[in-house]
C-alpha positions in Angstrom: -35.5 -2.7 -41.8 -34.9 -3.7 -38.4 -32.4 -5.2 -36.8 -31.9 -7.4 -33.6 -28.7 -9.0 -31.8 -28.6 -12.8 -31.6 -26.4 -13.7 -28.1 -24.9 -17.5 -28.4 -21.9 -18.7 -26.2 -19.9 -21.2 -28.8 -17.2 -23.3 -27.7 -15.8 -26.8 -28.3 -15.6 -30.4 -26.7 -13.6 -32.8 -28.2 -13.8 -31.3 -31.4 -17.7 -31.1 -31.6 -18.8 -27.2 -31.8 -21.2 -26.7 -28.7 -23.8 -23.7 -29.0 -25.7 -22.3 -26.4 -28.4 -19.8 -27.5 -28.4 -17.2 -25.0 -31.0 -14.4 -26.2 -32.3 -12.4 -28.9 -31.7 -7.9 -28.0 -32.9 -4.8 -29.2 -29.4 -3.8 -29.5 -25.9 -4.5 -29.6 -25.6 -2.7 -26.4 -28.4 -4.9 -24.4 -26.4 -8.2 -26.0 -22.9 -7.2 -24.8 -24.6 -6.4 -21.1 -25.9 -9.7 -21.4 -22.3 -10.9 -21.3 -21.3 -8.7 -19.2 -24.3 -10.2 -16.5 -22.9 -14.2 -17.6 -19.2 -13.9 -18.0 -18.7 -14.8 -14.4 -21.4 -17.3 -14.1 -21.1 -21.0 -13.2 -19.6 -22.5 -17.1 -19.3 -19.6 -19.0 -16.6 -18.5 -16.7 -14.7 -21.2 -17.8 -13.9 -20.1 -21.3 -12.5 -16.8 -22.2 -14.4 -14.0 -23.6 -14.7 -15.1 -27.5 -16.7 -17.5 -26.9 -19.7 -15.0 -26.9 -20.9 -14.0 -30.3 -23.4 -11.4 -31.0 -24.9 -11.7 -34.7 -26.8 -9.3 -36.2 -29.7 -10.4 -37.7 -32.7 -8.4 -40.1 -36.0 -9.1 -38.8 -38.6 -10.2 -41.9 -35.2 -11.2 -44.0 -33.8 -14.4 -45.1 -30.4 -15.4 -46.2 -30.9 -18.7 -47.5 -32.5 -17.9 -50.9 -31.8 -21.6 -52.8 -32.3 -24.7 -52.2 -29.2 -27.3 -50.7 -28.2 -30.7 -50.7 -27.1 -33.0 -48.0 -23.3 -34.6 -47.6 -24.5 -37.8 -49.0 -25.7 -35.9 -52.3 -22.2 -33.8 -52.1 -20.2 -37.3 -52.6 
């Protein structure tokens, strides 16, 4: 199975969890040079390391096997 590294820079603003999708690498290695090449940018600089998140993720592979409900079916 293969496998590919999912770059996203998460922080918040007033309390809201903002995501910015930065890329999709061939390896882990490839996705941390990525962050390496933006940590110092304009924005990300701002905010310290942790906000970038690799994810590994199984190409032709889902997680999500069932169905789900929405908050207003929860209550």
């Amino acid at each position: 199975m293969r496998i590919v590294y999912i770059l996203e820079h998460v922080y918040k603003v007033l309390e809201e969890e903002e995501i910015r999708f930065i890329g999709v690498f061939s390896t882990n290695e490839n996705a941390k040079q990525a962050i390496n090449d933006l940590k110092n940018m304009p924005g990300f600089k701002k905010y310290p390391l942790e906000c970038f998140q690799i994810h590994e993720c199984k190409l032709d592979h889902y997680e999500w096997k069932e169905g789900f409900i929405n908050w207003e079916e929860a209550s």
